[in-house]
C-alpha positions as CSV (number, residue, x, y, z in Angstrom):
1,X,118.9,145.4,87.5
2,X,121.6,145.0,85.3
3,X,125.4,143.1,86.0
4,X,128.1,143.8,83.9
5,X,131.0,141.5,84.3
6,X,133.8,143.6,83.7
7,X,137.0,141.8,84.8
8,X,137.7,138.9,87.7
9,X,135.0,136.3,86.0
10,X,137.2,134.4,83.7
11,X,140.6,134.6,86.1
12,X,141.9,135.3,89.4
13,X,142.6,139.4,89.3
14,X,141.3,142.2,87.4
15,X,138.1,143.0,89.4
16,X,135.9,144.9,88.4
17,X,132.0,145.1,88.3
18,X,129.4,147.2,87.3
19,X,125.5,147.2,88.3
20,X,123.1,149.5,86.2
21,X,119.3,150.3,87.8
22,X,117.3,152.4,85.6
23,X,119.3,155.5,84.0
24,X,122.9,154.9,86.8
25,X,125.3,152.8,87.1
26,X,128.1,151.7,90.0
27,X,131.7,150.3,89.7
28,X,132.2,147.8,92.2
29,X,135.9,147.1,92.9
30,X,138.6,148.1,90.1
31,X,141.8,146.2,90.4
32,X,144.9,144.3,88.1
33,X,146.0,141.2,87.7
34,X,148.9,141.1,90.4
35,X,150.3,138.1,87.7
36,X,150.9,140.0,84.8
37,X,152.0,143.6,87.4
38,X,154.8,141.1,88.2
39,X,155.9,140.2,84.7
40,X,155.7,143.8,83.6
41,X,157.7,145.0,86.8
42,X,160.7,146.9,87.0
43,X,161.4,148.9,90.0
44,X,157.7,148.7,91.3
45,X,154.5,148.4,90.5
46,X,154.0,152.2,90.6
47,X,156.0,152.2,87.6
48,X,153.8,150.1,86.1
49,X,150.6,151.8,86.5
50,X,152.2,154.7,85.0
51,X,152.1,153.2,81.5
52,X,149.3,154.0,79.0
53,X,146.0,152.4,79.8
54,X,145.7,151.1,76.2
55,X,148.9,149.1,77.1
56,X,148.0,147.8,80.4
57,X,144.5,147.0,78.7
58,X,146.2,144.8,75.8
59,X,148.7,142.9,78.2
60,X,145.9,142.2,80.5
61,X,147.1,143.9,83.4
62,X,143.8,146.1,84.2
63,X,140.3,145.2,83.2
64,X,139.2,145.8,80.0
65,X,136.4,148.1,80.4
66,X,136.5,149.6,76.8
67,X,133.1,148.5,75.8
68,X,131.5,149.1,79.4
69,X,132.5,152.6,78.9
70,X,131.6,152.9,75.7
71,X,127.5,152.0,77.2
72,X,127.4,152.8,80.3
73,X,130.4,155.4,80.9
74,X,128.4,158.9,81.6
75,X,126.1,157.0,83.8
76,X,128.3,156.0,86.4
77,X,127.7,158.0,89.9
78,X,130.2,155.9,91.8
79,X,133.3,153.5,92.0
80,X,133.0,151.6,95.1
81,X,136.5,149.5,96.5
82,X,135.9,146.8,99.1
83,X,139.5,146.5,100.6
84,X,143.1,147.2,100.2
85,X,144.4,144.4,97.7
86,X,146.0,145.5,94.3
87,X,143.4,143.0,92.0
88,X,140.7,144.8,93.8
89,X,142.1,148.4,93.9
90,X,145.0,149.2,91.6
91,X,142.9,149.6,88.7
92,X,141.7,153.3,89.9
93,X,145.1,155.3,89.2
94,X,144.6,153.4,85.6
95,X,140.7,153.4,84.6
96,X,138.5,155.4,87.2
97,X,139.3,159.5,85.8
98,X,138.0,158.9,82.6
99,X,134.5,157.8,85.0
100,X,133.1,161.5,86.4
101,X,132.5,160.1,89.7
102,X,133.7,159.4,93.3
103,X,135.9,156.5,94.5
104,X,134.4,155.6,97.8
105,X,136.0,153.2,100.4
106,X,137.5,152.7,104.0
107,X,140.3,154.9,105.5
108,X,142.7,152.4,105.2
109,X,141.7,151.3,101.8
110,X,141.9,154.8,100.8
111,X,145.3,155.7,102.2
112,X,146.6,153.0,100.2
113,X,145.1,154.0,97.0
114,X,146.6,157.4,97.6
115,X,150.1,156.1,98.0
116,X,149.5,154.3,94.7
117,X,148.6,157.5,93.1
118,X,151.2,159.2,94.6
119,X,153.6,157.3,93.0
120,X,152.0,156.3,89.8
121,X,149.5,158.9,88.2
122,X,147.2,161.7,89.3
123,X,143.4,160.8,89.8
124,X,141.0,164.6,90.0
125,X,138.1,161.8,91.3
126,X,136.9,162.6,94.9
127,X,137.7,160.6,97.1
128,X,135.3,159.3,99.9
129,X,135.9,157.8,103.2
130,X,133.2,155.4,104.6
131,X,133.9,153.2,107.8
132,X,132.2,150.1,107.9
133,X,128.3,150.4,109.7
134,X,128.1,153.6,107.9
135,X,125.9,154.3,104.5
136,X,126.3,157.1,101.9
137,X,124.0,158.6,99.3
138,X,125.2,158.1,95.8
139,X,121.6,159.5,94.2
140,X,118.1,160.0,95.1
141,X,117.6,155.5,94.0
142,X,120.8,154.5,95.3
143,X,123.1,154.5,98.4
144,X,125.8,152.1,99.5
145,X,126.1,150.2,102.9
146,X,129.7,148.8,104.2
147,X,129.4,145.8,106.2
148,X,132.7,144.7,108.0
149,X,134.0,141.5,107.3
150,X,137.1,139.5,108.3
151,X,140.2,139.4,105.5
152,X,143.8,139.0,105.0
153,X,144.1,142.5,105.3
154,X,142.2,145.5,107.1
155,X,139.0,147.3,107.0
156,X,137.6,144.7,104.7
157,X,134.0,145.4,103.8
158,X,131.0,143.7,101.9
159,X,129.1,146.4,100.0
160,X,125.8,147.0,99.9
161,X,124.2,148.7,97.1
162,X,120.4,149.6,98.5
163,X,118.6,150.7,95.0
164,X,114.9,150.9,94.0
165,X,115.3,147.5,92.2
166,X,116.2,146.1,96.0
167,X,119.8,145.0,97.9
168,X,122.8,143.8,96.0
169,X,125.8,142.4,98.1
170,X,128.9,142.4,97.0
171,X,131.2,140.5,99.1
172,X,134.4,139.8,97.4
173,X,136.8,138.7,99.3
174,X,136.2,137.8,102.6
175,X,136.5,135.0,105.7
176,X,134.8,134.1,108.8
177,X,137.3,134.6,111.2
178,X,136.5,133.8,115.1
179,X,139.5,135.3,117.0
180,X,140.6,137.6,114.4
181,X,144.2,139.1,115.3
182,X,143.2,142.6,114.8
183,X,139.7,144.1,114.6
184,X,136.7,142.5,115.1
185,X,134.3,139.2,113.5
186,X,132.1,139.7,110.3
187,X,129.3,141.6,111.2
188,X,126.7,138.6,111.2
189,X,123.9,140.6,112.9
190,X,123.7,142.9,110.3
191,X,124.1,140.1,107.1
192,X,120.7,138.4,108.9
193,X,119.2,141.3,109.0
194,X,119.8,141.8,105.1
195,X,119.0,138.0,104.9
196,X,115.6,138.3,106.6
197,X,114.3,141.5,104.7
198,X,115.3,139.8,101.4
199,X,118.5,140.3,99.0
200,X,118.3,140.5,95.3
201,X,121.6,139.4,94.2
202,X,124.7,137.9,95.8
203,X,128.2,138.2,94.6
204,X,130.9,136.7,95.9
205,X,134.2,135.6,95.3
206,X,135.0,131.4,94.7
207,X,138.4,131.6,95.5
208,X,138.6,128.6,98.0
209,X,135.0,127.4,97.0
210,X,136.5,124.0,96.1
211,X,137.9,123.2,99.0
212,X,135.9,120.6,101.6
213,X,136.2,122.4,104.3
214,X,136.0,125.7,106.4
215,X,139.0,128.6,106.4
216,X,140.4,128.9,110.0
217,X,141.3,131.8,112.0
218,X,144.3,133.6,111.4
219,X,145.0,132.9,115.1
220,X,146.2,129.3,114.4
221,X,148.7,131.0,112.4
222,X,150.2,133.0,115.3
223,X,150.7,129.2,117.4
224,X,151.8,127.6,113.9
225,X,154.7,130.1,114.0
226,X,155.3,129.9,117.3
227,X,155.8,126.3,117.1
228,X,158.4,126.8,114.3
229,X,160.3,129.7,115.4
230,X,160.4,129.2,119.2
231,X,160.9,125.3,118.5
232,X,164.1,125.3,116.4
233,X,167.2,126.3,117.1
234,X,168.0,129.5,115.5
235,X,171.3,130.6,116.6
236,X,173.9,132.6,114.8
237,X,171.4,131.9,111.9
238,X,170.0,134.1,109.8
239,X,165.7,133.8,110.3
240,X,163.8,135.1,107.6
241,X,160.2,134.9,107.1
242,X,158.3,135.9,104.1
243,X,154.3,137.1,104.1
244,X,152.4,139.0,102.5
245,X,152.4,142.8,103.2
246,X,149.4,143.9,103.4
247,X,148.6,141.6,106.0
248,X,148.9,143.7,108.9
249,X,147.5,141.5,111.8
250,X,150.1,139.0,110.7
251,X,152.7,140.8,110.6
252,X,152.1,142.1,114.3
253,X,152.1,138.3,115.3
254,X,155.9,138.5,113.7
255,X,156.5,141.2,115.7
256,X,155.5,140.1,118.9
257,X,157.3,136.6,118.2
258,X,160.7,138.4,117.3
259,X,160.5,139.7,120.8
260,X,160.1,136.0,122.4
261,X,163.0,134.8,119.9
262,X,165.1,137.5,121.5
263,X,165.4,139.0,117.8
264,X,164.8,142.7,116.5
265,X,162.2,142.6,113.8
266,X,162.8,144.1,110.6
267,X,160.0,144.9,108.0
268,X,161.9,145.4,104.8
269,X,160.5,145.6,101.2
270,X,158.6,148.2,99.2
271,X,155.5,147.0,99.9
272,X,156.0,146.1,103.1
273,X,157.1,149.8,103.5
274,X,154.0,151.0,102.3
275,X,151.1,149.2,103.8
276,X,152.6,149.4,107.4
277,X,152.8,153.2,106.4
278,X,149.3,153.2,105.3
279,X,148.1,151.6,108.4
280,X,150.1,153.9,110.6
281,X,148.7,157.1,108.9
282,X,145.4,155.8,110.2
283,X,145.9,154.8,113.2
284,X,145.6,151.2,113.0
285,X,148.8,150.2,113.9
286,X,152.3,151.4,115.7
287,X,154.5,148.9,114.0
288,X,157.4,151.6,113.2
289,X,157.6,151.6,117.2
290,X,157.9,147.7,117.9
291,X,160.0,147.0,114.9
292,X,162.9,148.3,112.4
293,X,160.5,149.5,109.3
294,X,163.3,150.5,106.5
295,X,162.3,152.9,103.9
296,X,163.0,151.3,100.6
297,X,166.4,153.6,99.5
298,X,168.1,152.2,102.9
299,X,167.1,148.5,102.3
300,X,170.8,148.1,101.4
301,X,172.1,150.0,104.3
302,X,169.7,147.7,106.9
303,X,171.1,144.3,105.5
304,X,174.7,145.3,105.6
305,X,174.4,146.5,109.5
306,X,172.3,142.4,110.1
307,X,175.7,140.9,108.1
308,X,178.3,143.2,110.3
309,X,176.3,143.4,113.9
310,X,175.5,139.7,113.4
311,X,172.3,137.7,111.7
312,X,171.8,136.1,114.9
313,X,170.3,139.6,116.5
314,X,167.3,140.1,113.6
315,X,164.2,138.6,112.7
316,X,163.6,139.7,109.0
317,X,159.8,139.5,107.9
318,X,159.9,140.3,103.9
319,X,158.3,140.3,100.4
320,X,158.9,137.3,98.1
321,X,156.7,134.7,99.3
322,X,155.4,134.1,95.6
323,X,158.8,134.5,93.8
324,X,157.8,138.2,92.4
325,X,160.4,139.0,90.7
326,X,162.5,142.1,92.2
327,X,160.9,141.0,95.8
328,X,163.5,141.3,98.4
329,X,163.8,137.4,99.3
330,X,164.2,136.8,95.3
331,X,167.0,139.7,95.3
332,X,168.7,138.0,98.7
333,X,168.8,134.4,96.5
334,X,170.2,135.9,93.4
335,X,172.8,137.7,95.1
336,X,172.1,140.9,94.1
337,X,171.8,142.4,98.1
338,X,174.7,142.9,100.4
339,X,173.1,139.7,102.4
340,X,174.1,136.2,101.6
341,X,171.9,133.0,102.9
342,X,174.1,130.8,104.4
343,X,173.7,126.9,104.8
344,X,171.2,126.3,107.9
345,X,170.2,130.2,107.5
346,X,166.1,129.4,107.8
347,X,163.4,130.6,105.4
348,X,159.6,130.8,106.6
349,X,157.5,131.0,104.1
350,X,154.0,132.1,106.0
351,X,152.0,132.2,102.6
352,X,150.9,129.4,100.2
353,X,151.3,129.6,96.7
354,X,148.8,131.4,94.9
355,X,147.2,129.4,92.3
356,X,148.2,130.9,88.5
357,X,150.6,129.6,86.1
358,X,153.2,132.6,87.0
359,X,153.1,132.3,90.3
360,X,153.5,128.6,90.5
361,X,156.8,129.1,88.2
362,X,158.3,131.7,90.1
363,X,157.9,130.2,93.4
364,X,159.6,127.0,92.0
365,X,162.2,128.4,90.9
366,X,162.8,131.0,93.7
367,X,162.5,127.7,96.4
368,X,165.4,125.9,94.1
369,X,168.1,128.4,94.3
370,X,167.2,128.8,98.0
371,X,167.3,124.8,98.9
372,X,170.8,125.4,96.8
373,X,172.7,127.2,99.3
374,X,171.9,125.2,101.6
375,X,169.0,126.6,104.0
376,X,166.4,125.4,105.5
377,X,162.9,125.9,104.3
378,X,159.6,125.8,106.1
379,X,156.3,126.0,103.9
380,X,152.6,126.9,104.4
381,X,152.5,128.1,107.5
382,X,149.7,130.1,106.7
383,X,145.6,130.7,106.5
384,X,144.0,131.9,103.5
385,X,141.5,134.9,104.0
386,X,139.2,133.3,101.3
387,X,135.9,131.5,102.6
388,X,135.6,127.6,101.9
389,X,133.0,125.9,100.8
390,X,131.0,125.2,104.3
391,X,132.0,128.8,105.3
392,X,130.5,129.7,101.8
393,X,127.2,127.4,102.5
394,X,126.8,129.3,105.8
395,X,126.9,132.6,104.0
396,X,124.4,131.3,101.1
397,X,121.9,130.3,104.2
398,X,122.4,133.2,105.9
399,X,121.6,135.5,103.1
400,X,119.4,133.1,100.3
401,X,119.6,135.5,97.8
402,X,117.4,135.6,95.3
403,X,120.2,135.6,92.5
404,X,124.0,133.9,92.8
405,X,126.9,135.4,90.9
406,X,130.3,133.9,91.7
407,X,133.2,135.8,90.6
408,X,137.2,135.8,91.3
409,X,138.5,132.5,89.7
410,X,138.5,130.8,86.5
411,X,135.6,128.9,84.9
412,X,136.6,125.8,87.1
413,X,136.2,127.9,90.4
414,X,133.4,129.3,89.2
415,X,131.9,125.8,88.2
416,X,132.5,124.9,91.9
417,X,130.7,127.6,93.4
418,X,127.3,126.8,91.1
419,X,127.3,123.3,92.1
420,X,127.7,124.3,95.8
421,X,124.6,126.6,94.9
422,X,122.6,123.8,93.2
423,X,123.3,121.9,96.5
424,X,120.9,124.5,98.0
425,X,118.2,124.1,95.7
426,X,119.6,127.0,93.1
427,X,119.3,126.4,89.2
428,X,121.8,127.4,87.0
429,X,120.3,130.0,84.8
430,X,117.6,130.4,86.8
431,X,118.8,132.0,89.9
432,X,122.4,130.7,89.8
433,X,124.5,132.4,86.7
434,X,127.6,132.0,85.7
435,X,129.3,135.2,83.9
436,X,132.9,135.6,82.1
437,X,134.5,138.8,81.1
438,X,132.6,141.3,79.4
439,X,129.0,139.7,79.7
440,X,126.1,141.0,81.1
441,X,122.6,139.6,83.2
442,X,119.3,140.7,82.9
443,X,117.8,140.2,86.4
């Protein structure tokens, strides 16, 4: 068994994996760095994907897979997405048709990756929809298992590759969540069954593998808010809360809170548009029902009827929460909507800041010309959907793998995540390996 470290090994982003037994290979996960999407963005990030791959290679937006390809290209039978998020999926419209194969992953997880190629550029791959508990067939050696797991956003699977070599799991991105908001826990029967009979090779993300503690449920999130919004006095003031789109289960907790705050909730933004679309073409949710979703051309329109009919009557749940530029709360604080935060308006941001250089800037700067007119702020009211490092231990026991791989982070993170292996008796080039970009193990 062969791993090819492809992109997400030396920064947060860029996913992308490949694992070779015998004569075939797999592409596990394919996504961009949702950093440098931002600093290339101009109306969307649809636009962005639409420029040549050479380009979006060079400016580090999508994995560079040039010399992968190069090797290992014809062989590929499969490219295999574990959830919804752009640095794990948005690399497909860009990288996967040169790749002969099928892109497999979970209805939602597909619906969304249509949407992106909808709007960005054709794919002629076939596309194949797997729910999680199910297995499919990529060869006569090798099939692929999803697993469900708990995540910021839905149908969130670890993948299995079964091959004649034995099990690979690749699990990145994921969280044991207890009272999830929607769905239901990690499937823990079924990872100690795959523990028991024996596991080649684990690997997982190390997002929040520094951090001394365990991720809690997303259901702490839902009283958090509460506490805020029902808790302060909010009228005749504009109440906007920002959070991250594709987080659907939160963004029903919003919902359900608008209606306790007396408010009408309104999901505005691009993106927001289209993963409450994507989630509604499957069935997973009925947002567009409970709440004002605005299609993106009548964002202006919604905004001037909240300013005429009065702020006092709307709950607005956005994008912005990292300072993207062209998000909606960054357009609402540069003046360039017919809205204008007032002094005392409140701002919710239910996210934390995502650790990279760009985002770190752009939130400073977005949460300066906000505290300059005047409103309130309210920060962090939020739960990551990354495992820490005792949820992280937990999963190491429950699996012992015979080889670790961390991936998703920089060398630090990385770093973090071998040392919580060599806690557990692993050795560092012995069973325990730390990859970057574009370098391969020999197991």
């Amino acid at each position: 068994m062969k791993i090819h470290a492809i992109g997400g090994y030396s920064e947060f982003g860029r996913n992308m994996t490949g694992v070779t037994v015998g004569n075939e290979t797999v592409i596990l996960d394919c996504g961009v760095s949702v950093d440098k999407l931002a600093t290339l963005q101009g109306s969307g990030e649809e636009e962005v994907l639409k420029l040549p791959e050479p380009r979006l290679i060079s400016e580090k937006v999508a994995p560079d897979d040039r010399q992968f390809y190069k090797k290992y290209g014809r062989q590929v039978k499969a490219i295999i997405i574990g959830h919804a998020h752009l640095d794990h999926l948005a690399g497909v419209p860009v990288l996967a048709g040169k790749y002969k194969c099928p892109v497999i992953a979970t209805p939602f997880t597909l619906e969304v990756l249509k949407q992106l190629i909808k709007k960005s550029r054709p794919l002629r791959n076939q596309l194949v929809m797997l729910n999680a508990g199910s297995t499919y067939k990529i060869s006569n050696t090798m099939s692929v298992e999803f697993v469900y797991a708990t995540h910021s956003t839905l149908q969130t699977v670890m993948c299995v590759l079964h091959t004649t070599e034995g099990d690979l799991i690749y699990s990145v991105d994921f969280k044991f969540d207890e009272s999830p908001i929607i769905g239901q826990k990690t499937n823990y029967k079924r990872l100690k069954e795959l523990g028991a009979k024996g596991v080649k090779a684990l690997i997982t993300d190390s997002t929040r593998v520094d951090r001394d503690s365990r991720t809690m449920s997303e259901s702490l999130v839902r009283e958090m808010l509460k506490d805020v919004l029902l808790w302060i006095d909010t009228k005749n003031k504009a109440v906007i809360v920002t959070t991250f789109a594709s987080h659907i289960a939160r963004l029903t907790t919003l919902v359900r809170i608008a209606k306790l705050m007396n408010r009408i909730p309104v999901l505005i933004g691009r993106s927001m548009y289209n993963y409450v679309t994507a989630a509604e073409n499957v069935g997973l949710c009925k947002l567009s029902r409970e709440a004002i979703l605005v299609k993106p051309r009548e964002n202006r329109r919604m905004l001037k009827r909240i300013e005429s009919e009065g702020r006092g009557k709307f709950l607005i749940i956005t994008t912005g929460h990292q300072g993207e530029p062209n998000a909606m709360l960054v357009r609402m604080a540069d003046d360039q909507m017919p809205f204008t935060l007032l002094p005392e308006d409140i701002v919710v941001f239910c996210s934390e800041v995502i650790p990279s250089p760009v985002n770190q800037a752009n939130r400073s700067v977005l949460d300066k010309k906000i505290k300059s007119k005047g409103v309130r702020i309210f920060k962090d009211i939020h739960m990551s959907g990354h495992a820490a490092r005792e949820d992280m231990r937990e999963f190491l026991k429950m699996i012992r793998p015979q080889h670790y791989i961390p991936t998703h982070g920089g060398i630090i993170k990385l770093s973090n995540a071998i040392q919580l292996a060599a806690e557990l008796g692993y050795k560092l080039g012995k069973d325990s390996h730390l990859l970057q970009d574009g370098q391969e193990l020999d197991i």
